[in-house]
Backbone as a chain_set.jsonl record, in Angstrom:
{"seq": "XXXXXXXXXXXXXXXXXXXXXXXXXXXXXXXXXXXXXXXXXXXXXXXXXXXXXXXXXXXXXXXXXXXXXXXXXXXX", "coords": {"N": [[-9.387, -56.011, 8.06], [-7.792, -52.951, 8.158], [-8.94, -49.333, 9.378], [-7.835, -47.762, 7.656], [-6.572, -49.166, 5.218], [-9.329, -49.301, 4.264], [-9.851, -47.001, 3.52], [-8.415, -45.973, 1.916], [-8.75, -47.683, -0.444], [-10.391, -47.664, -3.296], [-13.786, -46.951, -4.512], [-13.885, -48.748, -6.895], [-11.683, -50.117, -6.842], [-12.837, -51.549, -4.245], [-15.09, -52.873, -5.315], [-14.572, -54.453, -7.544], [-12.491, -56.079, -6.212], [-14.541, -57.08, -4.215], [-16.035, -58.727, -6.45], [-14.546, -60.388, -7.235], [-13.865, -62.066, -4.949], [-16.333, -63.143, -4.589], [-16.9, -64.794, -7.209], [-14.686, -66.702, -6.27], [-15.95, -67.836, -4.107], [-18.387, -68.943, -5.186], [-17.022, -70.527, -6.78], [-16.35, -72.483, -5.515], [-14.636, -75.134, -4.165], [-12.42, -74.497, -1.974], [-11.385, -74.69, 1.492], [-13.278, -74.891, 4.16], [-12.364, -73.163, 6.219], [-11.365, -71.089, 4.518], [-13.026, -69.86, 3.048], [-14.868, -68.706, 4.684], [-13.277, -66.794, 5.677], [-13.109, -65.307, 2.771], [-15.244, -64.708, 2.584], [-16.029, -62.785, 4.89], [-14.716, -60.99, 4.211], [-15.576, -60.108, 2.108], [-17.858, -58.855, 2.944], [-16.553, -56.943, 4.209], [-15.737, -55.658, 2.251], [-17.786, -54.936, 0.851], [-19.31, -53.465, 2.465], [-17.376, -51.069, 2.242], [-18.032, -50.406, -0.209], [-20.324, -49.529, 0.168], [-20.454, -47.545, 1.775], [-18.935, -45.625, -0.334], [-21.537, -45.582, -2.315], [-23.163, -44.006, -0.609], [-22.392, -41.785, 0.215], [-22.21, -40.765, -2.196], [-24.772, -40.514, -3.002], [-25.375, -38.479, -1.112], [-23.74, -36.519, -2.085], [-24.852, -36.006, -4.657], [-27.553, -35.295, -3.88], [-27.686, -32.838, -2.187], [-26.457, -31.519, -4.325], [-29.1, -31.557, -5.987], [-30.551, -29.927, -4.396], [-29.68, -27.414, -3.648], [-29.459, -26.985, -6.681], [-32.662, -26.853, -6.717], [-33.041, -24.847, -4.966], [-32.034, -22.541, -6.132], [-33.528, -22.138, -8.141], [-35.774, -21.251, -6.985], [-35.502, -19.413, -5.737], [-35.217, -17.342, -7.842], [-37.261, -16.913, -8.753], [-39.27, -14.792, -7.624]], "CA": [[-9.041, -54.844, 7.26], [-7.887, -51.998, 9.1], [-9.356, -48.392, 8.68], [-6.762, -46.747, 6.618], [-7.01, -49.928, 4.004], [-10.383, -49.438, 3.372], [-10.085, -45.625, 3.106], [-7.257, -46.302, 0.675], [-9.596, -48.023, -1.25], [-11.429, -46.729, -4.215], [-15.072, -47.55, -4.989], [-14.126, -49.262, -8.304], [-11.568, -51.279, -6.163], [-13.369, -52.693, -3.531], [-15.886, -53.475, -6.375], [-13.616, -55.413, -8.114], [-11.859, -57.049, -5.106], [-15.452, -57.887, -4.515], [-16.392, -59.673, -7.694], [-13.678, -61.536, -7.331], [-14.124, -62.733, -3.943], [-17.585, -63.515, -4.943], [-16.614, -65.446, -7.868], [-14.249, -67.871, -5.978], [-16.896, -68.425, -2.866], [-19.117, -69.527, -5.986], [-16.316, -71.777, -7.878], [-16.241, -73.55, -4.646], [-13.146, -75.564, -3.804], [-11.626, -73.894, -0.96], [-11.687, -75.223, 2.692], [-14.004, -73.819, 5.131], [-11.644, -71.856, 6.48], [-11.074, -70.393, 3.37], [-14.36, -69.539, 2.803], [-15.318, -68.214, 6.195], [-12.226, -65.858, 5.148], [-13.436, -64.754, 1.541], [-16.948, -64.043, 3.423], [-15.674, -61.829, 5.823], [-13.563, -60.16, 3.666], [-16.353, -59.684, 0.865], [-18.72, -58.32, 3.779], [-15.557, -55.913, 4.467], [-15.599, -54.639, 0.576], [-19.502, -54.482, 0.649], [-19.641, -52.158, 3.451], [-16.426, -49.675, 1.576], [-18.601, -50.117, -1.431], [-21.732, -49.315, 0.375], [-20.122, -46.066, 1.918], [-18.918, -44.571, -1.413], [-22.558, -45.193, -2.47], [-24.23, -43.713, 0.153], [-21.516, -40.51, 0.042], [-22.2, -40.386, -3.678], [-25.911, -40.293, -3.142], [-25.292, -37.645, -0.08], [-23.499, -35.176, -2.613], [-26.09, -35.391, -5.648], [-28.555, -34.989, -2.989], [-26.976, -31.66, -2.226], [-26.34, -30.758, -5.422], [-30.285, -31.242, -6.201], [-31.247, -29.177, -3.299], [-28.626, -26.482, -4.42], [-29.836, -26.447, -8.052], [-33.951, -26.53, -6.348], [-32.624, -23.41, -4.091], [-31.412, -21.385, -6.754], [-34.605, -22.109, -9.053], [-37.009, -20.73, -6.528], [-34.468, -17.984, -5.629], [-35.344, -16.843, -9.334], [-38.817, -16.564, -9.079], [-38.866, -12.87, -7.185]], "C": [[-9.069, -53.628, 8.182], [-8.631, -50.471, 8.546], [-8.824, -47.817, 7.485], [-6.819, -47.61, 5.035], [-8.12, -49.63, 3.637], [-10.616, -47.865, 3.242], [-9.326, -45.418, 2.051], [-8.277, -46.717, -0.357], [-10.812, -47.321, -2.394], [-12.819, -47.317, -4.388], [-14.596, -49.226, -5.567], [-12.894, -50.567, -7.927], [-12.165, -52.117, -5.438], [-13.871, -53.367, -4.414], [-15.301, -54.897, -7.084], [-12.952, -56.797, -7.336], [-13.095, -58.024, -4.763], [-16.125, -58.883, -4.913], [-15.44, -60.79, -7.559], [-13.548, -62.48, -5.963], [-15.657, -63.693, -3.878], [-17.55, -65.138, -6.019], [-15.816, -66.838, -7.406], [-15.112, -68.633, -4.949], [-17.61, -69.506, -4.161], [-18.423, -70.712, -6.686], [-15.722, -73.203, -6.661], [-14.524, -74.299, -4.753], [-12.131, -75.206, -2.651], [-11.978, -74.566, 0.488], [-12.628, -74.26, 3.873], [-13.282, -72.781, 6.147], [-11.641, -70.717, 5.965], [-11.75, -69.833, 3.125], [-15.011, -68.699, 3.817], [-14.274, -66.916, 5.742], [-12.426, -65.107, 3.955], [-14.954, -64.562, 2.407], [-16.388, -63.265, 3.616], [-15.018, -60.915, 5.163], [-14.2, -59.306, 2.417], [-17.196, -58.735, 1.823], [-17.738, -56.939, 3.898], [-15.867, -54.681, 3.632], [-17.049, -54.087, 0.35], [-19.51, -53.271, 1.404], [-18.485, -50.342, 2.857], [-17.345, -49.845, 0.54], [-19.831, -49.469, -0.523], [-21.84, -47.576, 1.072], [-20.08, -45.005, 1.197], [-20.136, -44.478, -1.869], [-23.026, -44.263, -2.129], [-23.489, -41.811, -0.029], [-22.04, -40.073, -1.334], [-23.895, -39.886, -3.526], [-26.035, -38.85, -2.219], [-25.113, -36.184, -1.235], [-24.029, -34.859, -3.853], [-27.509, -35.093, -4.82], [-28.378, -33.47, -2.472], [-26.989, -31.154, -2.852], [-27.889, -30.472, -6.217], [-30.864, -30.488, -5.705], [-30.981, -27.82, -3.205], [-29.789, -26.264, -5.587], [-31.857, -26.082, -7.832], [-34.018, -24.654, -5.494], [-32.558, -22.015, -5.112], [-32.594, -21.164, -8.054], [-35.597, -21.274, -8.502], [-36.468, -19.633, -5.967], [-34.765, -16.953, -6.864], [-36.392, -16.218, -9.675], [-39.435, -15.362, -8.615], [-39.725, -12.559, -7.776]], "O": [[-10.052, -53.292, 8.843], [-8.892, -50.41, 7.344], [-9.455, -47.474, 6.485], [-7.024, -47.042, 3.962], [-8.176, -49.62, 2.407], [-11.719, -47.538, 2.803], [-9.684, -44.576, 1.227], [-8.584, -45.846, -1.171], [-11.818, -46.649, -2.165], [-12.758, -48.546, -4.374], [-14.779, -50.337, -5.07], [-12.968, -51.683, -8.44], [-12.175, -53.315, -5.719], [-13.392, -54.485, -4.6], [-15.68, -56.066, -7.023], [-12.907, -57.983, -7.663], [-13.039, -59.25, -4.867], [-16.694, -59.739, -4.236], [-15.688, -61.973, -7.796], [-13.107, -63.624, -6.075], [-15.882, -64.701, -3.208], [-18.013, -66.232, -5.696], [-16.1, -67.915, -7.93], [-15.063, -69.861, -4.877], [-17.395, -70.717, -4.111], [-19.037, -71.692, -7.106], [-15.093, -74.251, -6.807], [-13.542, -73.884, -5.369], [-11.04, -75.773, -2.591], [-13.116, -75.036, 0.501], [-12.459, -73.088, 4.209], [-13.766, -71.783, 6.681], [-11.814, -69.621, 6.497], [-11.272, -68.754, 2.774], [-15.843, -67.906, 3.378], [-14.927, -65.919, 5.433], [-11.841, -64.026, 4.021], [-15.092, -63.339, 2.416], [-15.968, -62.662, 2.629], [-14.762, -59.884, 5.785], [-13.732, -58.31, 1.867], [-17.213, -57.593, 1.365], [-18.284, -55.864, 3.648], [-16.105, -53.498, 3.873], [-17.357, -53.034, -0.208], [-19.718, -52.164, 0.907], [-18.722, -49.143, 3.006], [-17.512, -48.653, 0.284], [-20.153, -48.46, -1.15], [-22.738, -46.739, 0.987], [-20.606, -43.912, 1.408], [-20.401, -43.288, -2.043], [-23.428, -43.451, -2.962], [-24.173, -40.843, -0.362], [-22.282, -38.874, -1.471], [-24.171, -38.789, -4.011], [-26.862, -38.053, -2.661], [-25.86, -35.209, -1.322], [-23.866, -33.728, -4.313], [-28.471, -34.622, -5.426], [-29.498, -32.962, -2.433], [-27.452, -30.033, -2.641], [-28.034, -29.474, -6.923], [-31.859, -30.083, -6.306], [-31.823, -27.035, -2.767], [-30.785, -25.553, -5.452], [-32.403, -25.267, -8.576], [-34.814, -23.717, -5.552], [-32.921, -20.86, -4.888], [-32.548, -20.191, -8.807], [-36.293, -20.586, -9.25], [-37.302, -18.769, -5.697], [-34.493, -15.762, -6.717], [-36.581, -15.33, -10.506], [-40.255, -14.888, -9.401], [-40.001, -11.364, -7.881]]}, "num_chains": 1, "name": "protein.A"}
């Protein structure tokens, strides 16, 4: 997966793409190839999912530190 694909990518896609890569590793049937290939590819989506997390946590983390700023700004 090149950069630009997984910047393309929304959360709520990878997520999805995810689950579903997840789901066939588990329903078994595929050749180890195949499988070695839905790994790698789920590890891919984990890590774009694990970004928007970490971003998401970055800018309510901000926004708490903001809304703590402006509380004790008050107190004068």
């Amino acid at each position: 997966m090149t950069s630009k694909t997984e910047e393309a990518l929304s959360y709520e896609q990878a997520r999805d793409e995810l689950i579903e890569v997840v789901r066939r590793l588990e329903a078994g049937g595929t050749t180890l190839e195949e499988s070695l290939a839905l790994w790698e590819r789920g590890e891919e989506l984990a890590k774009v999912c694990r970004r928007w997390l970490e971003g998401a946590r970055a800018r309510l983390d901000a926004a708490l530190a903001e809304e703590e700023e402006e509380a004790e700004g008050g107190r004068g």
